[in-house]
TORDO-402785 format. One record per atom (N, C-alpha, C, O): residue in one letter; x, z negated, y negated. Coordinates in steps of 0.001 Angstrom, whole numbers, plus 524288, in hexadecimal, padded with zeros to 5 digits. Layout:
AXZY...
% end
This chain:
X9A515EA9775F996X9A1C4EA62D5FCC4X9A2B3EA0715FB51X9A70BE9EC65FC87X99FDDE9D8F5F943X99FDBE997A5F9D8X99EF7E93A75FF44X99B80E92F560286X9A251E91865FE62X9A392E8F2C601E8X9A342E889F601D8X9A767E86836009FX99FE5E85FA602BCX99E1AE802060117X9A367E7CE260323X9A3D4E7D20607ECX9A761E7A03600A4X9AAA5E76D3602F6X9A9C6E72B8601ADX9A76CE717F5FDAAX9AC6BE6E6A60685X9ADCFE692C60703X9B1A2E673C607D0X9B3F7E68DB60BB1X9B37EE64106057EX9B8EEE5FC160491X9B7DDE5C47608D2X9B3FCE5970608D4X9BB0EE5C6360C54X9BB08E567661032X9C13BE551760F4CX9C51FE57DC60EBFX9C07BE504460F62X9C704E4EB760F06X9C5A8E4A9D61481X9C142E4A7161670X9CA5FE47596169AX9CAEAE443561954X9C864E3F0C618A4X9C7B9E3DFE613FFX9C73EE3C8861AF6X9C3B2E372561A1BX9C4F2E32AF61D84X9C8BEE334562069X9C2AFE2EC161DAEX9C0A8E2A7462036X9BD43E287462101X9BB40E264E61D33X9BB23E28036251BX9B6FEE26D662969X9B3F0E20F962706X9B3C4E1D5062A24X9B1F5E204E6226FX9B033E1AE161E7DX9AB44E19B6620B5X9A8EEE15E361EF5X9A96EE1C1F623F5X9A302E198F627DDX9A551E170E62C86X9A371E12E162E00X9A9ECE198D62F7BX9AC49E163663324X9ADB7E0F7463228X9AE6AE0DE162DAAX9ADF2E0CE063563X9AE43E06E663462X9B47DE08F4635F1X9B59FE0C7963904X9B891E05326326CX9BEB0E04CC632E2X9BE9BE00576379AX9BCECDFBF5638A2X9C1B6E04B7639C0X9C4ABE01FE63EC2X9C9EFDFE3063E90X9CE05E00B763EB8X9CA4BDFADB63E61X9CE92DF7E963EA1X9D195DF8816446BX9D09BDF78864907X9D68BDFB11640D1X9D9E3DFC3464682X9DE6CDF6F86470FX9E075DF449643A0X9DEE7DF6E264C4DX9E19DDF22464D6BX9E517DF39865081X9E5B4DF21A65509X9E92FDF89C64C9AX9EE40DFAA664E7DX9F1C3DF5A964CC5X9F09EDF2F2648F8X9F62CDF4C765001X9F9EFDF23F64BF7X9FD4EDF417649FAX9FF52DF86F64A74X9FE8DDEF3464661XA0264DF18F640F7XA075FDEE3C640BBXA0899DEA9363DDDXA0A06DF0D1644E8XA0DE7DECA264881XA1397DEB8F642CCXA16A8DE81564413XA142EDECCD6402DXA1737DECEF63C8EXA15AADE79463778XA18B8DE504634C9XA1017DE773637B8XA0D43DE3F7634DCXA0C04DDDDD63574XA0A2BDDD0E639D1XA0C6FDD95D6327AXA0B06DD6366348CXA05A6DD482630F6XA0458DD70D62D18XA0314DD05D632A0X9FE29DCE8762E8EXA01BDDCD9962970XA0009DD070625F3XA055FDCB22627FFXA0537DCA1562327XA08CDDCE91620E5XA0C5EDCCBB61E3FXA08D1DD27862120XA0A42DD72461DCBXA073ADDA5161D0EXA03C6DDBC562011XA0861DDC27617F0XA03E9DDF926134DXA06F9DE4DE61532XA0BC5DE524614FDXA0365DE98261745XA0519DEE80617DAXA0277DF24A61114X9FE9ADF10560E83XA0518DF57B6104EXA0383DF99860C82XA0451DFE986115BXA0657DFED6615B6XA0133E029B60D6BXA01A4E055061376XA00F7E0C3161067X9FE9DE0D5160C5CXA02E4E0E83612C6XA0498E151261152XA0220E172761831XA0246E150261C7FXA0036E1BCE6166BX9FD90E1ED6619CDX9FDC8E2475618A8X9FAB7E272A61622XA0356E260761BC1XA037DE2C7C619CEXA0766E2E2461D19XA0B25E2B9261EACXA0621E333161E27XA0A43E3933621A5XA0EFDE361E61E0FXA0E62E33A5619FBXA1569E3775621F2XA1821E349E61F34XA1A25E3B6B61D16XA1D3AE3DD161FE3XA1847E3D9F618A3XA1A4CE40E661593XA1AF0E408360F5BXA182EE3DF760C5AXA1E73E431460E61XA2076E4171607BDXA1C5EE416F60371XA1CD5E3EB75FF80XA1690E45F9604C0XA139FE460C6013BXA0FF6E41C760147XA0CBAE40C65FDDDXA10ECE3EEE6063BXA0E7EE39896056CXA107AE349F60290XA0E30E306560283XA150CE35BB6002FXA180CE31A05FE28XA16D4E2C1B5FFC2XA13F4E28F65FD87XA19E9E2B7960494XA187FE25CE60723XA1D44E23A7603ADXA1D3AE1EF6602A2XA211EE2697601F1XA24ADE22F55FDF4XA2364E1FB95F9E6XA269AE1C685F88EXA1D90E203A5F6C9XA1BEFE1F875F2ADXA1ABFE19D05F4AEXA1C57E16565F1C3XA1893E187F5F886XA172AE12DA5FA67XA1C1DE10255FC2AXA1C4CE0B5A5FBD3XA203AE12D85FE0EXA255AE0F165FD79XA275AE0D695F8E1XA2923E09285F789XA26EAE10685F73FXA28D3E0FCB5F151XA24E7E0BB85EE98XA276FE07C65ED86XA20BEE0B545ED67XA1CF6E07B55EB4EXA1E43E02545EE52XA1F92DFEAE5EB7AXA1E21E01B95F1EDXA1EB8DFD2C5F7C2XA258BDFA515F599XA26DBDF5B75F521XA2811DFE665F4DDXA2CF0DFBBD5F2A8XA2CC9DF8B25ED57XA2F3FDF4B85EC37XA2931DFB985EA33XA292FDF81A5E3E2XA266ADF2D15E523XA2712DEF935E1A6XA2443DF19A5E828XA211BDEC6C5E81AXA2582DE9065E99FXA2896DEA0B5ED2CXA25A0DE4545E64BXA28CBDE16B5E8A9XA2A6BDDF315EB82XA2700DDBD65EBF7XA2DCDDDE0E5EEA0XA2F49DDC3C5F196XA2CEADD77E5F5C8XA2BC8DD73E5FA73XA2CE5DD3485F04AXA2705DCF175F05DXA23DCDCF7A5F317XA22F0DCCB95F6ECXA2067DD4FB5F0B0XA1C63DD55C5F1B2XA1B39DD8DB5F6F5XA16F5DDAA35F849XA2079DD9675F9C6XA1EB8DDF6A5FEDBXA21A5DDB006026CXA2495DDC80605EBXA20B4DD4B460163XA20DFDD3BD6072FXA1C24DD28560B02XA1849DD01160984XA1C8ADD3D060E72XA1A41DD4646138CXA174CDD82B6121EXA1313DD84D6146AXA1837DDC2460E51XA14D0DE1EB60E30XA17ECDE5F86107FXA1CB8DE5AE610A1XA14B2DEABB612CFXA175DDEF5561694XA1555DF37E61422XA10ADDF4B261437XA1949DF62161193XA16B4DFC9E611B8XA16C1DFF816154EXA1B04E00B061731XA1180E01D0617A7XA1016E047661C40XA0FE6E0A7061C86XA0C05E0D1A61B8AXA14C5E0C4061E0AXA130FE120F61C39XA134DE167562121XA16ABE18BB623B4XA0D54E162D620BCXA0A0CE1917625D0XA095EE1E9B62745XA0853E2056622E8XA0938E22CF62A7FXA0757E293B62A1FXA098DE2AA762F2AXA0AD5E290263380XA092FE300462B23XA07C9E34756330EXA0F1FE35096321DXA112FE33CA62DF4XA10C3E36256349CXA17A4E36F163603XA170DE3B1C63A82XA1306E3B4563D22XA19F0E3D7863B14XA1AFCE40286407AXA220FE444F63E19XA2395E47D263B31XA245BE3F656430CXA2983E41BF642C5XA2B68E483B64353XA2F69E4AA464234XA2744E495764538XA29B6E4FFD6467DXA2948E503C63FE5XA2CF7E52F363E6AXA26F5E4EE263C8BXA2639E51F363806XA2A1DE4EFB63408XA29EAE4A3763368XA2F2BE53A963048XA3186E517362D74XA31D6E4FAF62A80XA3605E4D63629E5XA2DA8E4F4062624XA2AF2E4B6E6228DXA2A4BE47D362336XA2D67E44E262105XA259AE44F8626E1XA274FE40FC62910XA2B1DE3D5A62A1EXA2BF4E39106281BXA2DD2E403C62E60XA32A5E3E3A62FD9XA378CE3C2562889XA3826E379962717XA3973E3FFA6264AXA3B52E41C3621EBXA3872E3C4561DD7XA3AE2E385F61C6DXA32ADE3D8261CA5XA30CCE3966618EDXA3026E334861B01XA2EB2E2FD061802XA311EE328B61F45XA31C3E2BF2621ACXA3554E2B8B62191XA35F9E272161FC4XA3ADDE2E1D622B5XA3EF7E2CAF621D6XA411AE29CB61B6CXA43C7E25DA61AC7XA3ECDE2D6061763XA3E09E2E2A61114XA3C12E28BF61104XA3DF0E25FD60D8CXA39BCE27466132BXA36C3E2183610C4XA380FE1EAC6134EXA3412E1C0061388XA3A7CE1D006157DXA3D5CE184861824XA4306E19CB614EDXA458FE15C061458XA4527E1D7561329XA4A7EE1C1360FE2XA46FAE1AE360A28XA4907E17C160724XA43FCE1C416093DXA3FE6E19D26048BXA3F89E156560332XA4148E137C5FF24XA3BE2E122860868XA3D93E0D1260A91XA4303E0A7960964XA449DE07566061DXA44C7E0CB460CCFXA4A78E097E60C84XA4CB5E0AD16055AXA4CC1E06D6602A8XA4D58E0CC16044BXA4EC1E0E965FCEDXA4BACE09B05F997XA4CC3E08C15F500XA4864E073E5FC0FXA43C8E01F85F905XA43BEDFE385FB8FXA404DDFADE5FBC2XA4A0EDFE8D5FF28XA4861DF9D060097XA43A9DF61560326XA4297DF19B601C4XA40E9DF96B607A1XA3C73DFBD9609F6XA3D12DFB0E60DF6XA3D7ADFF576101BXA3DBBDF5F4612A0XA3E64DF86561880XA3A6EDF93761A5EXA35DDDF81A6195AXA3D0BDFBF661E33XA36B3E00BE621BAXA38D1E00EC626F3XA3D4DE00DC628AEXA3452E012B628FCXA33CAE034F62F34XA3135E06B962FADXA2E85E083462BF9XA311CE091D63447XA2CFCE0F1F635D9XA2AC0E0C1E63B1EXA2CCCE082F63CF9XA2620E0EB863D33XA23BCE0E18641F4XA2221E142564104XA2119E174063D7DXA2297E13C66464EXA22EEE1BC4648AEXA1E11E1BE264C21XA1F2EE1C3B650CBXA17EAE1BA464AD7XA1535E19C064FEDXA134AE1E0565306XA102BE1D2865693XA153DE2396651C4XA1614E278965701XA19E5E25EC65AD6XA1993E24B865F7BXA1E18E264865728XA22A8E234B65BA1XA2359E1E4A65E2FXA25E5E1D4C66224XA2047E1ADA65ADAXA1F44E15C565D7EXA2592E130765DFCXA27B4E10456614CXA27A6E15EB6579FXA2D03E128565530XA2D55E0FCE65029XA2A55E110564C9AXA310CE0BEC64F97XA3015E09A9648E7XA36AFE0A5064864XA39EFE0B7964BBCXA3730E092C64339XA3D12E0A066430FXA3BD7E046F63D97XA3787E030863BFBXA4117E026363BEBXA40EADFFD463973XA3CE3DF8F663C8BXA39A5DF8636400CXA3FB5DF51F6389BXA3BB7DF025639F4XA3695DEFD963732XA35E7DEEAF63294XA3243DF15763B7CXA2EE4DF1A5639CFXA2C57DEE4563792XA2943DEF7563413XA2D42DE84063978XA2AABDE5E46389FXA2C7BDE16B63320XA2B2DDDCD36328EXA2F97DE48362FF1XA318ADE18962B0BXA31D3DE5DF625DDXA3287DE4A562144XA3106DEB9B62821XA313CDEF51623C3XA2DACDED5D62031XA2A89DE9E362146XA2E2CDF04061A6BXA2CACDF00B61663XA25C8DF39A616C3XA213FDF23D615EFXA297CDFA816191CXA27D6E000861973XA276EE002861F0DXA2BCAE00C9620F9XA2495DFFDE621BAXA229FE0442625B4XA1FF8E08B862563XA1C81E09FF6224EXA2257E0B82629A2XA2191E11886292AXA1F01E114462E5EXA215EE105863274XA1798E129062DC2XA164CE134D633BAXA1522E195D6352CXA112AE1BA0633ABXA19B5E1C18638C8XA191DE204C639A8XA12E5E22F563C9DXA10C3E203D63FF5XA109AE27DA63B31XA0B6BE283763E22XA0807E237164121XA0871E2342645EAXA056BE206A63F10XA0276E1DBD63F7DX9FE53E1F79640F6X9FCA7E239763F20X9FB0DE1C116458BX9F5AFE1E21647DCX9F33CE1BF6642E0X9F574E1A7863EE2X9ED60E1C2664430X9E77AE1D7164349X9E6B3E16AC6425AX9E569E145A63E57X9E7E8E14BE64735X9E5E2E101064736X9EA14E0B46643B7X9E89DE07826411BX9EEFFE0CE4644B6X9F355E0A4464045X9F26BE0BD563B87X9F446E08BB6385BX9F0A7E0ECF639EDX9EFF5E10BF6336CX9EB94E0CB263319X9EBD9E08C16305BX9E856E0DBA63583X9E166E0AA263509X9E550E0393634FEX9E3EAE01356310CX9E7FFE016A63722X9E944DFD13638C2X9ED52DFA6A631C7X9ED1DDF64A62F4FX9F019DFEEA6312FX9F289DFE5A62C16X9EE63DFF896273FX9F008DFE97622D4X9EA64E010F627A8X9E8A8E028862373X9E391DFD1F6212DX9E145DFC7961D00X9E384DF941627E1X9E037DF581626C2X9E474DF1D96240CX9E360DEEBB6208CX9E9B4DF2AD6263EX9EB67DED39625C7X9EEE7DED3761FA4X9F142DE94861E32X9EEC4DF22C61C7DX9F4A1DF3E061881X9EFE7DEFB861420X9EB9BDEDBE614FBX9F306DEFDB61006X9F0CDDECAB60A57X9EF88DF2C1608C4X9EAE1DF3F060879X9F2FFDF644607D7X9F381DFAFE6024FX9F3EADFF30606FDX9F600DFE6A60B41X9F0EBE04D0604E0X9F170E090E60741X9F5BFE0C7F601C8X9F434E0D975FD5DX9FC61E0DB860481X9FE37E10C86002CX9FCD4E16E3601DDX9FDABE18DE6062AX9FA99E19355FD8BX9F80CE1E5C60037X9FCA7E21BA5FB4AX9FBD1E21C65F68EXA00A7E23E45FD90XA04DCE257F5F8EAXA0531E2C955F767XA07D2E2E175F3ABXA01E7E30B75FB2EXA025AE36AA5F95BX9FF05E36845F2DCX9FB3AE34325F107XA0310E3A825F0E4XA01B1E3CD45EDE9X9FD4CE40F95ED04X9FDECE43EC5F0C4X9F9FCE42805EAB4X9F6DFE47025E967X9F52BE48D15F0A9X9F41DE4D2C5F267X9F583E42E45F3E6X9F184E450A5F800X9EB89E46375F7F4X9E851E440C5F51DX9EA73E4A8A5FC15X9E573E4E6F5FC87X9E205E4A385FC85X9DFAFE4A3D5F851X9E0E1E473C5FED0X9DBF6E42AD5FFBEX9DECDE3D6260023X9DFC6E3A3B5FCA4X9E028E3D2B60694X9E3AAE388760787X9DEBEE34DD60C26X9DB88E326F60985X9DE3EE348460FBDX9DA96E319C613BFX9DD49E2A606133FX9DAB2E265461316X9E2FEE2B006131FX9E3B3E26B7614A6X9E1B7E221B61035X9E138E1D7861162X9E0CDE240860B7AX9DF78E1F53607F0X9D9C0E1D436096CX9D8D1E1894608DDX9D616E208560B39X9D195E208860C9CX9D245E1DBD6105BX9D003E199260F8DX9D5AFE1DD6616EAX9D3F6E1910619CFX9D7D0E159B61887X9D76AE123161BE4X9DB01E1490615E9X9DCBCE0FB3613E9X9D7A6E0CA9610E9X9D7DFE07E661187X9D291E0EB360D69X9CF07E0D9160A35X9CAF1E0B3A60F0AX9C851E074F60E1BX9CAA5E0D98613A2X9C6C1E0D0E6179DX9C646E07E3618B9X9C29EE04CF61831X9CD6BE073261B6BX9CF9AE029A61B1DX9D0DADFCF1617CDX9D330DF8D9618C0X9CDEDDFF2C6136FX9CDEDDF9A760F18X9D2F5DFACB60B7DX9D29CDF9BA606D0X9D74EDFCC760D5AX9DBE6DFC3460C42X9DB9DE006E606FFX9D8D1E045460748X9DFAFDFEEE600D2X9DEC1E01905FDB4X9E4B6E03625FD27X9E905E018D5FE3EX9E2C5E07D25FAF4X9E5A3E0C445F9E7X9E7E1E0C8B5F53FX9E566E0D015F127X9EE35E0C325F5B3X9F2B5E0F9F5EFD7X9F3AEE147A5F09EX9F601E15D45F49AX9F253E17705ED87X9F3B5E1DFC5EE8AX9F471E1F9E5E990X9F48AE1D165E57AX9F539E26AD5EAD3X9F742E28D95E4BBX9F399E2B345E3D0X9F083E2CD55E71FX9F331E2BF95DDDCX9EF1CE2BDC5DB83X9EDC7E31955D990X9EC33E33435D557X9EF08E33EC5DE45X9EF4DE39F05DC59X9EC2EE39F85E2F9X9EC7FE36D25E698X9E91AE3F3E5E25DX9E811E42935E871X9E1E0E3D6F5E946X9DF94E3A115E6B8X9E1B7E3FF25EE7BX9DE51E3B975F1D2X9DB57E38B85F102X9D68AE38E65F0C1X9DFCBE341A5F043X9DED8E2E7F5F072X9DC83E2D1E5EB51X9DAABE28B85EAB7X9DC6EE311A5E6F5X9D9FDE313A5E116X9D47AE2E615E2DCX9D277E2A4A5E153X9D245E33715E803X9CBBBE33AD5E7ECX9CC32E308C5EBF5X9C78CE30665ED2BX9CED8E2D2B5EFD5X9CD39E27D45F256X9CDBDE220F5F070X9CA89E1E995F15DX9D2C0E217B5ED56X9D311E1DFB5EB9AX9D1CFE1C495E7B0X9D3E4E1E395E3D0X9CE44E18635E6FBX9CE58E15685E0F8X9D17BE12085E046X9D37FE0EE15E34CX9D21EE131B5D9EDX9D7BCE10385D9A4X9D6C1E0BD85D821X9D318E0C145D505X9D8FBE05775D910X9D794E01AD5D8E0X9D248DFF505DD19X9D109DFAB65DDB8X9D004E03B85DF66X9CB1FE01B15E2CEX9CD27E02165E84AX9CE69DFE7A5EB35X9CD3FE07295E92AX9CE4CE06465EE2BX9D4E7E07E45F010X9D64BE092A5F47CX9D7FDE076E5EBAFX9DE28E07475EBAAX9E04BE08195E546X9DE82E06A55E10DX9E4F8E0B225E6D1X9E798E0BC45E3C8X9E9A5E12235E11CX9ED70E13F65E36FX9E80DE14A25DDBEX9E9FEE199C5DC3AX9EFD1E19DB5D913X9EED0E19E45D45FX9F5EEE1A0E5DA02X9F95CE1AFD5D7A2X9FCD9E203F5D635X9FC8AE24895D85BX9FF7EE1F0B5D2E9XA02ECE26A45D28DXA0616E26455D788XA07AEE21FC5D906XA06FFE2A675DA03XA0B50E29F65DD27XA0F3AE28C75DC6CXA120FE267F5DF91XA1045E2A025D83BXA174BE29FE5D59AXA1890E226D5D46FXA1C89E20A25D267XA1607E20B85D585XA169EE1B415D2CEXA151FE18505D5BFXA10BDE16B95D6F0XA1B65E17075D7CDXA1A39E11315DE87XA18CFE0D1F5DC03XA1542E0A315DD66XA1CBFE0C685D649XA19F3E06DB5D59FXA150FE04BE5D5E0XA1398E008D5D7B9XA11E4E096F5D307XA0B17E08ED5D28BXA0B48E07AE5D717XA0A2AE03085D79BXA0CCFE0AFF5DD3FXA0A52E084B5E129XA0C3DE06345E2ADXA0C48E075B5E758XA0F2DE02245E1AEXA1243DFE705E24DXA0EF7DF93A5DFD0XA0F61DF4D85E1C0XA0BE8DFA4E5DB95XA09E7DF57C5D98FXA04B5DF4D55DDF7XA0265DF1305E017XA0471DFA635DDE9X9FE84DF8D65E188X9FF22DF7555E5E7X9FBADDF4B05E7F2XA0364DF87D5E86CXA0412DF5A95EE15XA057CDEF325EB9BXA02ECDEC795EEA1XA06E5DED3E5E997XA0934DE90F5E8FBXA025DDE4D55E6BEXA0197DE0235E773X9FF39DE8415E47DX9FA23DE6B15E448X9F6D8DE61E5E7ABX9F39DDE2975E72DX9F6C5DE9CE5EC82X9F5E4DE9815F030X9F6C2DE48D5F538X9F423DE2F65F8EBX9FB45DE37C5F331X9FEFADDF2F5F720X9FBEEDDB765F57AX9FB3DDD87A5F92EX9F99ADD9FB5F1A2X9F6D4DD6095EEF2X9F0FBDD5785F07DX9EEAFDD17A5EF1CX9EF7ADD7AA5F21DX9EB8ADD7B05F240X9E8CCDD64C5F647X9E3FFDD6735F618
% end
């Protein structure tokens, strides 16, 4: 029997007018440049790959800049828990200070307001929308991911996109137009591009 199929993948709502959310971004001030990561905090997302890149830029050049590294968390689950721990001794190994904000728990640990790295645990709807107006660079870091939504409303948002150049982000992103396509394996590459970014 033949059977007519259709591919739907996940999307964004591009006839809707963007809402500017006016959550705050209590960690932030006007004159600091955010870069910004948006992912489940699990290993196949390699949120390490953007610490690691964030560390090669020089010194010079990452003041008053914040790497923002955003997603779903939920402590019952040991991955989570296990891979945030992993990247804050990451952090600290580069010479990296970091803070966490916990905004289920409505805790921060570390000084938030001088880290390098923040870690914003499960973030609403309207704080993602609030970071995604205000970051310079979207670091979008899985490997050989299925589609990927978040590069798409980072794109909604004006905001352009570094990702890997495998999976997904192949068929959203253009490279040089509307971001950046790199290997995974190679922070420096995204290391130059964030540091191009800062420039801009």
């Amino acid at each position: 029997q033949k059977v007519d199929m259709e591919v739907v993948v996940p999307c964004v709502d591009v006839t809707a007018p963007t809402k500017l959310s006016n959550a705050p971004i209590s960690f932030a001030c006007d004159s600091e440049t955010l870069i910004l990561s948006i992912n489940r905090f699990e290993r196949k997302k390699d949120i390490a790959l953007a610490v690691k890149a964030f560390a090669k830029i020089p010194t010079v050049d990452r003041k008053n800049v914040r790497l923002v590294l955003a997603g779903g968390y939920d402590q019952r689950v040991a991955e989570n828990v296990q891979y945030h721990a992993e990247l804050k001794v990451l952090a600290e190994s580069l010479s990296l200070s970091h803070a966490t904000i916990n905004n289920t728990a409505s805790t921060s640990e570390g000084d938030v307001k001088t880290a390098a790295v923040i870690f914003l645990l499960s973030v609403s709807n309207s704080l993602k929308s609030a970071l995604l107006q205000r970051a310079r660079l979207l670091t979008y870091t899985p490997s050989n991911e299925h589609f990927g939504i978040v590069p798409l409303e980072a794109m909604l948002a004006g905001l352009p996109v570094l990702a890997a150049n495998t999976g997904g982000p192949v068929e959203t992103v253009v490279d040089s137009v509307t971001g950046w396509l790199r290997e995974p394996d190679d922070p420096q590459a995204w290391s130059d591009v964030m540091r191009s970014a800062l420039s801009l």
